[in-house]
DRENLO-272962 format. One record per residue (C-alpha): x, y, z; chain. Coordinates in nm, 4 decimals, decimal comma. Last residue first. Example, Ala and Ser with C-alpha at 12.3 -4.5 7.8 and 13.67 -1.06 7.14 Angstrom:
BEGIN
<rec east="1,3670" north="-0,1060" up="0,7140" c="A"/>
<rec east="1,2300" north="-0,4500" up="0,7800" c="A"/>
This chain:
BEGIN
<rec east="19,8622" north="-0,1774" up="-1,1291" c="A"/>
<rec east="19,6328" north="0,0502" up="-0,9798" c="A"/>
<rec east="19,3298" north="-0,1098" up="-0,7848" c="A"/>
<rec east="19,0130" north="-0,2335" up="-0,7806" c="A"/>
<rec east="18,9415" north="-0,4421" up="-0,4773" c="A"/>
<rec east="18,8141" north="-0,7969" up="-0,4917" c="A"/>
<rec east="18,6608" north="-0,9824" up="-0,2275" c="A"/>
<rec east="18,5250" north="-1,3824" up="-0,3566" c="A"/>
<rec east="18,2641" north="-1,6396" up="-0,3225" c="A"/>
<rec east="18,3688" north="-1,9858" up="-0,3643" c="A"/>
<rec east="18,0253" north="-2,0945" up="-0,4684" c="A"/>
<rec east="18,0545" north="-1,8250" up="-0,6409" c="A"/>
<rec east="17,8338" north="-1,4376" up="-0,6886" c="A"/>
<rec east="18,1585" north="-1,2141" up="-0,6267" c="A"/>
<rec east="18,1565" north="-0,8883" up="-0,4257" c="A"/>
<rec east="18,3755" north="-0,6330" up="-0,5585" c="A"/>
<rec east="18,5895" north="-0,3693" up="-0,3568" c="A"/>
<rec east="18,6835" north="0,0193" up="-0,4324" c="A"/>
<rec east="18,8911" north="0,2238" up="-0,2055" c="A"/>
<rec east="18,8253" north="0,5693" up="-0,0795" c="A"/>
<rec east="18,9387" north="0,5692" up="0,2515" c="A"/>
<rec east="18,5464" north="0,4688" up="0,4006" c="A"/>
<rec east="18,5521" north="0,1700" up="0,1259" c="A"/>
<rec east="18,3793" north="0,1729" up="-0,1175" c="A"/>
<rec east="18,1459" north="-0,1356" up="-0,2162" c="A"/>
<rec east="18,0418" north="-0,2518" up="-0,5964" c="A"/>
<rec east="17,8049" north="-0,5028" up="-0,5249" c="A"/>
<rec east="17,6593" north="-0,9459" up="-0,6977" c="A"/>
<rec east="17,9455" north="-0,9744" up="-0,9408" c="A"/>
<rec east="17,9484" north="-1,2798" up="-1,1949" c="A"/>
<rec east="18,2621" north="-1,3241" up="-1,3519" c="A"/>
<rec east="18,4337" north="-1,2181" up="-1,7031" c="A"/>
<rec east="18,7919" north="-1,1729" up="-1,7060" c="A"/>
<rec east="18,8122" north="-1,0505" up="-2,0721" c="A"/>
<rec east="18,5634" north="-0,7410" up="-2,0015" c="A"/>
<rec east="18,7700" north="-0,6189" up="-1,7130" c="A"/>
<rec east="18,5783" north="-0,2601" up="-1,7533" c="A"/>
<rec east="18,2185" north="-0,1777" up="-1,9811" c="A"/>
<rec east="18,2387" north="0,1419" up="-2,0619" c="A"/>
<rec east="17,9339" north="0,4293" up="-2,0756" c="A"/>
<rec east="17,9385" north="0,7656" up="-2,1241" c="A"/>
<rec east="17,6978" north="1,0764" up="-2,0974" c="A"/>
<rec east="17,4415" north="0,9586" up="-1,9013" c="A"/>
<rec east="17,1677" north="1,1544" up="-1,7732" c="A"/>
<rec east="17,0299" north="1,2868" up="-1,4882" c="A"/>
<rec east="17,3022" north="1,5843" up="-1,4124" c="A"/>
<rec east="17,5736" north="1,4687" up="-1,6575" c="A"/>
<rec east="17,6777" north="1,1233" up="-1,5844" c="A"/>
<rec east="17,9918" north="0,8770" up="-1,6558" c="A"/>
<rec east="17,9041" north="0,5449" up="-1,6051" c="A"/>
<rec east="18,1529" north="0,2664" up="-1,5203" c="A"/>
<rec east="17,9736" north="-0,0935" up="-1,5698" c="A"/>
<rec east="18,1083" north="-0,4144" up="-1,4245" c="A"/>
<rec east="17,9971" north="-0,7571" up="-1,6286" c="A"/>
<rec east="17,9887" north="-1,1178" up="-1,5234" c="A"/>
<rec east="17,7728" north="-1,2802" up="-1,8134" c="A"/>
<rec east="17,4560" north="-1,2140" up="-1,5977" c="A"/>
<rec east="17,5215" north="-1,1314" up="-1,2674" c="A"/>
<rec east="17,6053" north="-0,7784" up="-1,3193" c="A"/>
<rec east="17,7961" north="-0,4833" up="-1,1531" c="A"/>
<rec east="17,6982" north="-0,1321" up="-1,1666" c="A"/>
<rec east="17,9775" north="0,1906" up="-1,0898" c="A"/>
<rec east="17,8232" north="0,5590" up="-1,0894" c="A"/>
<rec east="18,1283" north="0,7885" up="-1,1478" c="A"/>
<rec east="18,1682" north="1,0633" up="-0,9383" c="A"/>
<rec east="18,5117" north="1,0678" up="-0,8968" c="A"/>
<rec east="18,6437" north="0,7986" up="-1,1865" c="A"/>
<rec east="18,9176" north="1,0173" up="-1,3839" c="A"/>
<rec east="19,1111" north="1,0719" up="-1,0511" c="A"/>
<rec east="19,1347" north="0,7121" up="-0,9958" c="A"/>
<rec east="19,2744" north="0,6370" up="-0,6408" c="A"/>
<rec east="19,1196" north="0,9493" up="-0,5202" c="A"/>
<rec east="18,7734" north="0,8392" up="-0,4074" c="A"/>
<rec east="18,4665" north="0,9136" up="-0,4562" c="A"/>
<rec east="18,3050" north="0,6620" up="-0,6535" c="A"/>
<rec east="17,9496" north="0,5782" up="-0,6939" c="A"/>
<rec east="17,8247" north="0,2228" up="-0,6059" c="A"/>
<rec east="17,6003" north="-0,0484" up="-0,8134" c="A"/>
<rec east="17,4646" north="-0,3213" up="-0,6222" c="A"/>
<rec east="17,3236" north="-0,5253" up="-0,8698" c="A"/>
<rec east="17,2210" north="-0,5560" up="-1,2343" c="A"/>
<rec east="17,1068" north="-0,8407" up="-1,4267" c="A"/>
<rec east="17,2951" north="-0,7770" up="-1,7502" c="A"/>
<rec east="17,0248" north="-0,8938" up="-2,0467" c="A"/>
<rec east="17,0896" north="-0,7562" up="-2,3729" c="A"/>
<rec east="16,9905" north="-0,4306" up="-2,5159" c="A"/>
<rec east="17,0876" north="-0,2254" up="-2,1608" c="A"/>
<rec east="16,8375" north="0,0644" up="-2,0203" c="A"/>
<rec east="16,9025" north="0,3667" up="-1,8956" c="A"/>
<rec east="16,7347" north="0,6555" up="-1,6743" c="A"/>
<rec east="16,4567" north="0,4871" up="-1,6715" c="A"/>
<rec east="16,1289" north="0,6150" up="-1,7537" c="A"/>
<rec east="15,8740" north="0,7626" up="-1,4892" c="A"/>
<rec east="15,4943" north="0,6541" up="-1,5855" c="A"/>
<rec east="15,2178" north="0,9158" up="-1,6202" c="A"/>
<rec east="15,2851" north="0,9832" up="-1,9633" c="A"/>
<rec east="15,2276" north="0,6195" up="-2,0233" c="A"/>
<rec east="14,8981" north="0,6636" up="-2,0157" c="A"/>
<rec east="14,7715" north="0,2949" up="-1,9313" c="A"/>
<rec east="14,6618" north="0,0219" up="-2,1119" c="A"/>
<rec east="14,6515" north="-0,3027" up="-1,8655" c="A"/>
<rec east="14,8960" north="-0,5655" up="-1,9815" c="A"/>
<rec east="14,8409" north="-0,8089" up="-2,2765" c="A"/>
<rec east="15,0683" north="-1,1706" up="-2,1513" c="A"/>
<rec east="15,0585" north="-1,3797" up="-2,4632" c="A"/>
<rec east="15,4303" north="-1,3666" up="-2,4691" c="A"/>
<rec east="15,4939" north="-1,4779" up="-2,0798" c="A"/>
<rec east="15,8471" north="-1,4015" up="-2,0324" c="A"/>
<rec east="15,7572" north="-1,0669" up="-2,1276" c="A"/>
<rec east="16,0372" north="-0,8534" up="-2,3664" c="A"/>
<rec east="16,2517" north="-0,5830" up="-2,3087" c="A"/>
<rec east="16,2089" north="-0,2091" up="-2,2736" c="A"/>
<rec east="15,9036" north="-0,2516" up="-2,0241" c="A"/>
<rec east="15,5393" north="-0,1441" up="-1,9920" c="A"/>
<rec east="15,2280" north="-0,1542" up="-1,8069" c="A"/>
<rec east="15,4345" north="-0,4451" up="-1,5790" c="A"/>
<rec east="15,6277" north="-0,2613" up="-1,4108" c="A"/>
<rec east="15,5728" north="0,0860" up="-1,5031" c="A"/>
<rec east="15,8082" north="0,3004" up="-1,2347" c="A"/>
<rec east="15,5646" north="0,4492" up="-1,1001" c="A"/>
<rec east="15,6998" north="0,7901" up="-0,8805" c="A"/>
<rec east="15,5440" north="0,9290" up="-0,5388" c="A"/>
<rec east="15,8626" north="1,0505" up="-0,4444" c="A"/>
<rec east="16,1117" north="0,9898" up="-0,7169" c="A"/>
<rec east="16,4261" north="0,7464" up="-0,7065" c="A"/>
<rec east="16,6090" north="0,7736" up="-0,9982" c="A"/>
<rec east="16,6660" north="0,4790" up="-1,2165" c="A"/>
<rec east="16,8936" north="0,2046" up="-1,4252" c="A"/>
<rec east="16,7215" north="-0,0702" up="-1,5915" c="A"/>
<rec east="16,7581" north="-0,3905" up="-1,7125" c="A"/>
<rec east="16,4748" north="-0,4783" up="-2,0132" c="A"/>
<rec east="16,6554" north="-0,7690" up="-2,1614" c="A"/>
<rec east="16,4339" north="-1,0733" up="-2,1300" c="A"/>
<rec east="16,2621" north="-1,0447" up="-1,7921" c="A"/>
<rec east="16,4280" north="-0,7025" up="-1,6606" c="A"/>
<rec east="16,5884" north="-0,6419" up="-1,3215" c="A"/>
<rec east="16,6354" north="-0,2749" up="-1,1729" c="A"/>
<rec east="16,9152" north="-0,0759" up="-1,0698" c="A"/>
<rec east="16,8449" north="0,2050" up="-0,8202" c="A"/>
<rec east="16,9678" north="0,5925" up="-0,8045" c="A"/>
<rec east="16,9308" north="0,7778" up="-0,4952" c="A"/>
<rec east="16,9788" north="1,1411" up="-0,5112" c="A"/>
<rec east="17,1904" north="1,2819" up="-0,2560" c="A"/>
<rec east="17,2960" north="1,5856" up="-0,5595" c="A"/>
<rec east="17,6803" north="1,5899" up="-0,5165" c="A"/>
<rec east="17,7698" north="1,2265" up="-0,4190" c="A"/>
<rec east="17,4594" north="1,0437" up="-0,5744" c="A"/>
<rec east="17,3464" north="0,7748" up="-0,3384" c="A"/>
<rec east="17,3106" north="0,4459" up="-0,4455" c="A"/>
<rec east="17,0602" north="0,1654" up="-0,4088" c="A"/>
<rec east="17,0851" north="-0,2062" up="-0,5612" c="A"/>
<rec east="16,7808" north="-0,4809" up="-0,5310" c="A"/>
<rec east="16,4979" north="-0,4024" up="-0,7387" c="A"/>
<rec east="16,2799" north="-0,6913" up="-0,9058" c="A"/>
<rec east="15,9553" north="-0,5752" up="-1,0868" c="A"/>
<rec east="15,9144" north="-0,2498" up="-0,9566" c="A"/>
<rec east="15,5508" north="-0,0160" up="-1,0160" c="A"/>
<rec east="15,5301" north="0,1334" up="-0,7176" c="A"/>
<rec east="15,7241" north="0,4479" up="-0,5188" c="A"/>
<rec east="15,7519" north="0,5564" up="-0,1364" c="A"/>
<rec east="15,4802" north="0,3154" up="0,0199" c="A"/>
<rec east="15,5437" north="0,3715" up="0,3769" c="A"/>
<rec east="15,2418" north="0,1892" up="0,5114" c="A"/>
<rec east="15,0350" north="-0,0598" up="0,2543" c="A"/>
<rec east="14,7774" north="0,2383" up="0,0237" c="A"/>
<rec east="14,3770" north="0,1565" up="0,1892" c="A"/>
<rec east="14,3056" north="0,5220" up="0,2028" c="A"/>
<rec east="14,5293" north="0,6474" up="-0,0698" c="A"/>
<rec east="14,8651" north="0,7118" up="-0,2254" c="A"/>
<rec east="15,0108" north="0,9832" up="-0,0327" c="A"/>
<rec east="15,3929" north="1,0392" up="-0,0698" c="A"/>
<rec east="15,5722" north="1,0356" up="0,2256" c="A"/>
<rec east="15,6207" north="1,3328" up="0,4561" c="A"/>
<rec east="15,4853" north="1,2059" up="0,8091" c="A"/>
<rec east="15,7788" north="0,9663" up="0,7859" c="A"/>
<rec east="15,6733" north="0,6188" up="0,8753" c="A"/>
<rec east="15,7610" north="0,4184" up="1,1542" c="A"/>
<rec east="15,9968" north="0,1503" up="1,1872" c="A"/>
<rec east="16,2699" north="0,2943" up="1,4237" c="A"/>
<rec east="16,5372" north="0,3777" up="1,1654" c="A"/>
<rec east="16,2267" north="0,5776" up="0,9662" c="A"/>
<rec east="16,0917" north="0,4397" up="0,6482" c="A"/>
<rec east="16,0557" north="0,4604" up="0,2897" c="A"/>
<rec east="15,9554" north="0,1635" up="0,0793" c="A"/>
<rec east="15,9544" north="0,0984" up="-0,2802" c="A"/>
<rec east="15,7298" north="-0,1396" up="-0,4100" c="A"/>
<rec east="15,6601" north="-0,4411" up="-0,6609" c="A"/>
<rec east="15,5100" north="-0,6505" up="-0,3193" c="A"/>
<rec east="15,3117" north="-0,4826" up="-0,0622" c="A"/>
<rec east="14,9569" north="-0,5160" up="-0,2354" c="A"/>
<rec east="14,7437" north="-0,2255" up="-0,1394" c="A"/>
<rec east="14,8949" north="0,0234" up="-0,4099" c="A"/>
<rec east="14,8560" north="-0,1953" up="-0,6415" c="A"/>
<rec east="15,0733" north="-0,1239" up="-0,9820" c="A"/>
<rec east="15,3401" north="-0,3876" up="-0,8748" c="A"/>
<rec east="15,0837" north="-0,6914" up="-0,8059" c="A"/>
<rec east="14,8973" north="-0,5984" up="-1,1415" c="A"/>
<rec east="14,5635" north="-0,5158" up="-1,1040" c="A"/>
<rec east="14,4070" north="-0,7896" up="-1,3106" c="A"/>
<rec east="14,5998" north="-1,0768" up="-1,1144" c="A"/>
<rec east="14,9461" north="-1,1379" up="-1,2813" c="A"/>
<rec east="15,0310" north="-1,4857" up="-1,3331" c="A"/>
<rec east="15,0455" north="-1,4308" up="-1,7040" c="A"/>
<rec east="15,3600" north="-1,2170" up="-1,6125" c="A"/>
<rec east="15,6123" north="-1,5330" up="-1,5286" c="A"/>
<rec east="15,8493" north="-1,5364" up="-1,2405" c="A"/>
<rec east="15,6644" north="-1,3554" up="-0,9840" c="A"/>
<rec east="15,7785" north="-1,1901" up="-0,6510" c="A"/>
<rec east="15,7056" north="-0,8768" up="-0,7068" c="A"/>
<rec east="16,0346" north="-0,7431" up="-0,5689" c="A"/>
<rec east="16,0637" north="-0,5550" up="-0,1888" c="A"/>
<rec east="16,3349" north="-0,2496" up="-0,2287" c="A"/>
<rec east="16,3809" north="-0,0506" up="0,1043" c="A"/>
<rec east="16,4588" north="0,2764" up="0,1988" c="A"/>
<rec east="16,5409" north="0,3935" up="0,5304" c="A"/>
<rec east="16,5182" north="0,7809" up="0,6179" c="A"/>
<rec east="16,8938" north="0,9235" up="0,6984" c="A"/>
<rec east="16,7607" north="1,2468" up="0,4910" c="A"/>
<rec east="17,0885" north="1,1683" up="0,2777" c="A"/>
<rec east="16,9677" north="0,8082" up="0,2470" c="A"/>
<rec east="16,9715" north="0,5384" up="0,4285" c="A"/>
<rec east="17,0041" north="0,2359" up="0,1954" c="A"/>
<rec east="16,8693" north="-0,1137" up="0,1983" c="A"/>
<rec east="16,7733" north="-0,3405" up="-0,1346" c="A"/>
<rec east="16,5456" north="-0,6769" up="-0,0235" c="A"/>
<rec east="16,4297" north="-0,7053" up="-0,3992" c="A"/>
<rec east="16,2431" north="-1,0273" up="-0,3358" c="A"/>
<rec east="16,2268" north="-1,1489" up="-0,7260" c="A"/>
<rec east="16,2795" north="-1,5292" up="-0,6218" c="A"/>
<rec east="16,1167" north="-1,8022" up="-0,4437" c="A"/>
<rec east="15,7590" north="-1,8593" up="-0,5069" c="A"/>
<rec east="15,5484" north="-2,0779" up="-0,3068" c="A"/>
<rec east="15,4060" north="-1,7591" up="-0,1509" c="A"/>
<rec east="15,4272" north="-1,5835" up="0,2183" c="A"/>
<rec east="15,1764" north="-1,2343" up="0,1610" c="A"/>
<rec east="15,3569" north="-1,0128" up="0,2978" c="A"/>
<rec east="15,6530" north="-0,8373" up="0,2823" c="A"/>
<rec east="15,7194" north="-0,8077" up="0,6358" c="A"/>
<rec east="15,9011" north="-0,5345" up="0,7666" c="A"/>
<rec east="16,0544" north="-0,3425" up="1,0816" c="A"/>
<rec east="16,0827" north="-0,6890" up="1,2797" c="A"/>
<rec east="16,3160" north="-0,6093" up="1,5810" c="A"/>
<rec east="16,6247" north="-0,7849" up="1,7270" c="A"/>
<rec east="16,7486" north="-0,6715" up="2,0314" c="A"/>
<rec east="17,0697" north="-0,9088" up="1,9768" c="A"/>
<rec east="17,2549" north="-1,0344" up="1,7090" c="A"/>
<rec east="17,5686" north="-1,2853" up="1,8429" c="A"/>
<rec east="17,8907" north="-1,2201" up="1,8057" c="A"/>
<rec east="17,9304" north="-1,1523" up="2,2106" c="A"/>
<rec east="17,6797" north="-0,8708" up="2,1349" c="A"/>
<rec east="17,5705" north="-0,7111" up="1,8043" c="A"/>
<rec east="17,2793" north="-0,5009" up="1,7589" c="A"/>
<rec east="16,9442" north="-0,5367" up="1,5453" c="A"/>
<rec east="16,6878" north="-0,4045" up="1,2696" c="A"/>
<rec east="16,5119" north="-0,6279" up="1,0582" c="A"/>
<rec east="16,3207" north="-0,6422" up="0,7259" c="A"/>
<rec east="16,1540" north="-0,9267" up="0,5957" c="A"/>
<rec east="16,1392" north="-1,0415" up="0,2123" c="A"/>
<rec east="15,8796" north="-1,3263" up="0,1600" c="A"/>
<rec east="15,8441" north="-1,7175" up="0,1768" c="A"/>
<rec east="15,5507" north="-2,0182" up="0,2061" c="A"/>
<rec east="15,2399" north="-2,0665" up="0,3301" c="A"/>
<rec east="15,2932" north="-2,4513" up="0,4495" c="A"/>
<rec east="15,5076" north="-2,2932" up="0,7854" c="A"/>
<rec east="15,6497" north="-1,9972" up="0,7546" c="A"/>
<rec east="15,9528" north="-1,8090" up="0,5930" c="A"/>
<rec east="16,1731" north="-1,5737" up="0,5717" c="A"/>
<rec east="16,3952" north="-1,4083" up="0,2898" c="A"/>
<rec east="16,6649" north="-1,2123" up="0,3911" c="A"/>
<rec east="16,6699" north="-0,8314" up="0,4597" c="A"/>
<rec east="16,9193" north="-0,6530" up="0,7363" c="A"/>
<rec east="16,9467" north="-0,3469" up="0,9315" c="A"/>
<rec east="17,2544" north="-0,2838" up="1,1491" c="A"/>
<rec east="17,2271" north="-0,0641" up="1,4794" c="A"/>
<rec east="17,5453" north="-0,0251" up="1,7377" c="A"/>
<rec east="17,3576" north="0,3114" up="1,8696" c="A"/>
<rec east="17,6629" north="0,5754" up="1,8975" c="A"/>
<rec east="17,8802" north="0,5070" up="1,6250" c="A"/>
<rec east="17,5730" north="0,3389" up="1,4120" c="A"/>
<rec east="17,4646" north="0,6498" up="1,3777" c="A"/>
<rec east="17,3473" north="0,6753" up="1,0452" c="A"/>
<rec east="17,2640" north="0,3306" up="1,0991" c="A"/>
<rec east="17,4253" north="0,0225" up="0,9304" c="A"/>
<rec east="17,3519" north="-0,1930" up="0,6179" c="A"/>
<rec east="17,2854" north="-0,5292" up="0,5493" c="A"/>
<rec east="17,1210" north="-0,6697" up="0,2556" c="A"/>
<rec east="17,0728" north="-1,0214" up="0,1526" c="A"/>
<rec east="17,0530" north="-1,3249" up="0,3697" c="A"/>
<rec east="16,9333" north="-1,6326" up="0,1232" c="A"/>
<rec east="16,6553" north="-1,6852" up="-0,0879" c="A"/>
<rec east="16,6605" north="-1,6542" up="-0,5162" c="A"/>
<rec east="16,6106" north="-2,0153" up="-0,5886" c="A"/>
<rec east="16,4997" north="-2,0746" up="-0,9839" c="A"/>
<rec east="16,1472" north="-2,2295" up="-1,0391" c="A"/>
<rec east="15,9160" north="-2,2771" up="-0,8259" c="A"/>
<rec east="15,9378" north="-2,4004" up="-0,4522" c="A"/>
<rec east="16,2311" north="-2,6370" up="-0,3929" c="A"/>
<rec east="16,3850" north="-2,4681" up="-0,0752" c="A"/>
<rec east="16,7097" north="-2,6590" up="0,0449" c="A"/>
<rec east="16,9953" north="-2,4831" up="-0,0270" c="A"/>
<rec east="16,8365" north="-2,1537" up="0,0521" c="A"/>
<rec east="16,7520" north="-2,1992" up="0,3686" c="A"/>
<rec east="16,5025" north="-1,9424" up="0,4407" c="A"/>
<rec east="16,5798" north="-1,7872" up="0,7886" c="A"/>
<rec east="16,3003" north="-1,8135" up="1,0090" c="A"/>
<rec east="16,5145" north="-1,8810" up="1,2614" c="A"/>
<rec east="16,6424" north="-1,5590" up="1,3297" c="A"/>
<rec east="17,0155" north="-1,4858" up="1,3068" c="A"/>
<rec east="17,1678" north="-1,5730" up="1,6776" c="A"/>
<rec east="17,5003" north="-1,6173" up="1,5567" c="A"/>
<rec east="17,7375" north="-1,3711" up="1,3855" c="A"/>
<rec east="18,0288" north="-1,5866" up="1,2316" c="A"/>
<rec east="18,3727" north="-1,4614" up="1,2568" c="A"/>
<rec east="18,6099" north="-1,4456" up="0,9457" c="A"/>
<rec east="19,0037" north="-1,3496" up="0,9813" c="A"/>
<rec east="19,1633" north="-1,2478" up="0,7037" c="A"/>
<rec east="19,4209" north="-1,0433" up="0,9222" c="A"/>
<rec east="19,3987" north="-0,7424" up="0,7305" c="A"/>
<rec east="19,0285" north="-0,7893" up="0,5671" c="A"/>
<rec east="18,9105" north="-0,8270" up="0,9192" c="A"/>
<rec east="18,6246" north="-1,0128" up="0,8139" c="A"/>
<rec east="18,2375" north="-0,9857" up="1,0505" c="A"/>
<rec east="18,0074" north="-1,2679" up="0,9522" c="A"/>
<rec east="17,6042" north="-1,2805" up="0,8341" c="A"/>
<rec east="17,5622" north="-1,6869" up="0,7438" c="A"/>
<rec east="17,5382" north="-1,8910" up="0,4293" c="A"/>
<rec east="17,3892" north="-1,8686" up="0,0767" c="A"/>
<rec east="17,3249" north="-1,5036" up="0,0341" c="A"/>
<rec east="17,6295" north="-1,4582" up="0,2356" c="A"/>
<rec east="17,6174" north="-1,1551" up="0,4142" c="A"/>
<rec east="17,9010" north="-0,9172" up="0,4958" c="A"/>
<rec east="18,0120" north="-0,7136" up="0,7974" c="A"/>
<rec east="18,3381" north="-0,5313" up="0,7236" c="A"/>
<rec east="18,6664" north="-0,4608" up="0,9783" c="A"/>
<rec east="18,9493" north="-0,3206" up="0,8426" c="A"/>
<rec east="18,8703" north="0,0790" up="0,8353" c="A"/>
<rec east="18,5931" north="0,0068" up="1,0622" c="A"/>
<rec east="18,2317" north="-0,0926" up="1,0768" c="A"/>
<rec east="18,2575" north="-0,1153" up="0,6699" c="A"/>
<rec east="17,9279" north="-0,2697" up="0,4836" c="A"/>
<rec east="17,8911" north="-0,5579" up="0,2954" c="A"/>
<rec east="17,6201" north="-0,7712" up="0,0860" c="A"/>
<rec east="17,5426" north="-1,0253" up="-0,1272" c="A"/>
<rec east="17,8310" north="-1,2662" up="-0,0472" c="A"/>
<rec east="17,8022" north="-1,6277" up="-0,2520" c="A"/>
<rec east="17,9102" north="-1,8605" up="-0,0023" c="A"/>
<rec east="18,2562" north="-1,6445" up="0,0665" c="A"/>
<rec east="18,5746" north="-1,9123" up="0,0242" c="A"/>
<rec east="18,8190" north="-1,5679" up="-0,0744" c="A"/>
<rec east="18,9198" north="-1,2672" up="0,0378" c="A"/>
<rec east="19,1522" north="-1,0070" up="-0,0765" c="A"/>
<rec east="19,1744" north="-1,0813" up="-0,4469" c="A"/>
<rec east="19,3773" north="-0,7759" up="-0,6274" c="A"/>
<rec east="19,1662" north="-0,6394" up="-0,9445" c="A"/>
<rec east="19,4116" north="-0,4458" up="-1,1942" c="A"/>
<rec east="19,2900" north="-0,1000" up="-1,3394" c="A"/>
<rec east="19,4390" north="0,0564" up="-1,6479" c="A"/>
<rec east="19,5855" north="0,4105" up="-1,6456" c="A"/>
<rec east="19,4672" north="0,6068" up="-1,9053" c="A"/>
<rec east="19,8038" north="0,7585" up="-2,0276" c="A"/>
<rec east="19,8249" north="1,1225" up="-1,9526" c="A"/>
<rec east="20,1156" north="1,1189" up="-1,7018" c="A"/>
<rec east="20,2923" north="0,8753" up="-1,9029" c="A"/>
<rec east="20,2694" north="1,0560" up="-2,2229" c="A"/>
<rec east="20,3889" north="1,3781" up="-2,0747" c="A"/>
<rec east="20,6867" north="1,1337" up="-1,8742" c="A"/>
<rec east="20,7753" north="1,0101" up="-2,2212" c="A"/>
<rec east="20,7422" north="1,3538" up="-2,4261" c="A"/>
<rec east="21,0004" north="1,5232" up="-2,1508" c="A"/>
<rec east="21,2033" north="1,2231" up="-2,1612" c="A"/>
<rec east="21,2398" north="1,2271" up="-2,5885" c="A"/>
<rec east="21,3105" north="1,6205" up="-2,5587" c="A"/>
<rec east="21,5916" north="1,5799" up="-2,3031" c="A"/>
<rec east="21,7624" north="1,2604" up="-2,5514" c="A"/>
<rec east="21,6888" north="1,4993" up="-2,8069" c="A"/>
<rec east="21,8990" north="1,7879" up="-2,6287" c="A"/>
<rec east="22,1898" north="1,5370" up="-2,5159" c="A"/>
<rec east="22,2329" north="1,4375" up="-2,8823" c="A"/>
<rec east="22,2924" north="1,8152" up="-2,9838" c="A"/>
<rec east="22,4712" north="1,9065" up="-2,7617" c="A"/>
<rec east="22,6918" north="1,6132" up="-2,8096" c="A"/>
<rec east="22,7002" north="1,6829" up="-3,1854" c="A"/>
């Protein structure tokens, strides 16, 4: 009887530590760092040490040991102040993106957007690159102006990502909030206007002699047209593609691949619905438009998404990871090639709006919160 007690008991610990071992191990989130005014953006310098912009404050370097937040001074000063801009409807201006060189080891370069602005014309998306001294940027230099300055305040894009060619690209939005507005050549399908595009650009500013060609009179470094509000760049792990979420009106969110040379349809057509319903755009073949990868039924407002390649989560490596503002979603995507296979939707009952999905350079995972008391999460194992 003892034999045969001991032998189940064996049996039932051998099933429990299978079962263990294969049980989908749920993720926790950890806060590391709180009192952020809405952080857009953040980048790792060090193992501990991230720069981060606060769409709705100031560019500052954390130790996310120590907790310690320093403020980088000398930002320039035509920094849209996003508290007190009234123009339009909605208030998307702030500091966005910031990103650092390839080799930021040996240079000390970071690149940032924000919206700027000038006197009685109104606001756009600039691009800059600088260095840090004393906390303070220094040799600052302009590498972009989305012009033309309008009254309207939202829909800048101002996405930044090197890619695996360690070429610059940059998301500028149209810039409209309703389609009626829309001159007869759309803003996003002109190749002359330099809102609606994506740009591709060397560290210095100048353009790569191998970008797409689209005419005479095209605006310099025009990569891909056709984007209504683009903000979030990836880079696939295994293939260096970049992928890119995109902003729809009503519904019509988007995930895509960037394509030389590619329109992305904005406004010919969409998978959602036109703020403006009497709006009629152009007809167009749409054969000669690039479709998204995927598209959501109900509105998300996507962000900076992230793929995963670390080991904390076995299950996740290569995963493609896309927050959202709207009802405070995170996204895990499973893909095959250029298309997804799977989709789940994780922390689903502690909804909050996420503006990126970092990693860290050891592999760790971090959200970005969109508060007032702006947070840093990391995704972790219970």
């Amino acid at each position: 009887m003892k034999s045969k007690i001991l032998y189940f008991a064996l049996i039932w610990v051998v099933s429990l530590t299978f079962t263990k071992s294969f049980a989908q191990i749920i993720p926790v989130k950890e806060t590391v760092i709180t009192g952020l005014k809405r952080p857009w953006s953040m980048v790792f310098i060090t193992k501990n040490d991230v720069l981060l912009t606060e769409k709705e404050g100031n560019l500052l370097r954390i130790n996310l040991q120590s907790k310690r937040k320093t403020i980088i001074k000398g930002f320039p000063s035509d920094l849209v102040d996003s508290l007190d801009v009234n123009y339009g409807k909605g208030n998307n201006s702030g500091i966005f993106e910031v990103v650092i060189d390839p080799n930021f080891s040996i240079n000390q370069y970071l690149y940032l957007s924000y919206a700027a602005q000038t006197p009685n014309e109104g606001t756009t998306t600039k691009i800059i690159r600088a260095t840090i001294k004393n906390d303070s940027l220094t040799q600052i230099k302009t590498l972009l102006i989305a012009s033309p300055f309008t009254k309207q305040n939202h829909h800048y894009g101002g996405g930044l990502k090197f890619g695996s060619d360690q070429k610059l690209y940059i998301t500028i939005g149209e810039r409209l909030f309703y389609e009626i507005d829309e001159p007869a050549t759309p803003i996003a399908q002109d190749p002359t206007d330099k809102r609606g595009k994506i740009y591709r650009i060397n560290p210095d500013g100048s353009i790569p002699n191998d970008n797409p060609n689209f005419g005479k009179n095209a605006v310099a470094g025009l990569y891909a047209l056709g984007i209504r509000a683009a903000q979030g760049m990836a880079i696939h792990p295994e293939t260096g593609d970049i992928w890119f979420s995109e902003h729809g009106t009503i519904q019509g969110d988007e995930i895509n691949i960037l394509k030389a040379g590619a329109n992305y349809g904005w406004p010919l057509v969409t998978s959602g619905q036109y703020r403006s319903k009497d709006y009629n755009p152009p007809k167009v073949d749409v054969s000669t438009l690039t479709s998204p990868v995927w598209f959501w039924r109900q509105t998300v407002a996507p962000t900076g998404l992230a793929f995963y390649t670390g080991k904390e989560f076995p299950a996740w490596r290569n995963n493609l990871f896309v927050p959202g503002l709207s009802g405070g979603s995170l996204w895990r995507f499973k893909l095959e090639n250029e298309k997804v296979k799977s989709v789940e939707q994780l922390f689903v009952d502690e909804p909050v709006r996420l503006r990126k999905v970092v990693q860290s350079p050891d592999g760790k995972l971090y959200l970005l919160t969109d508060e007032l008391d702006g947070k840093i999460i990391r995704i972790k194992k219970p």
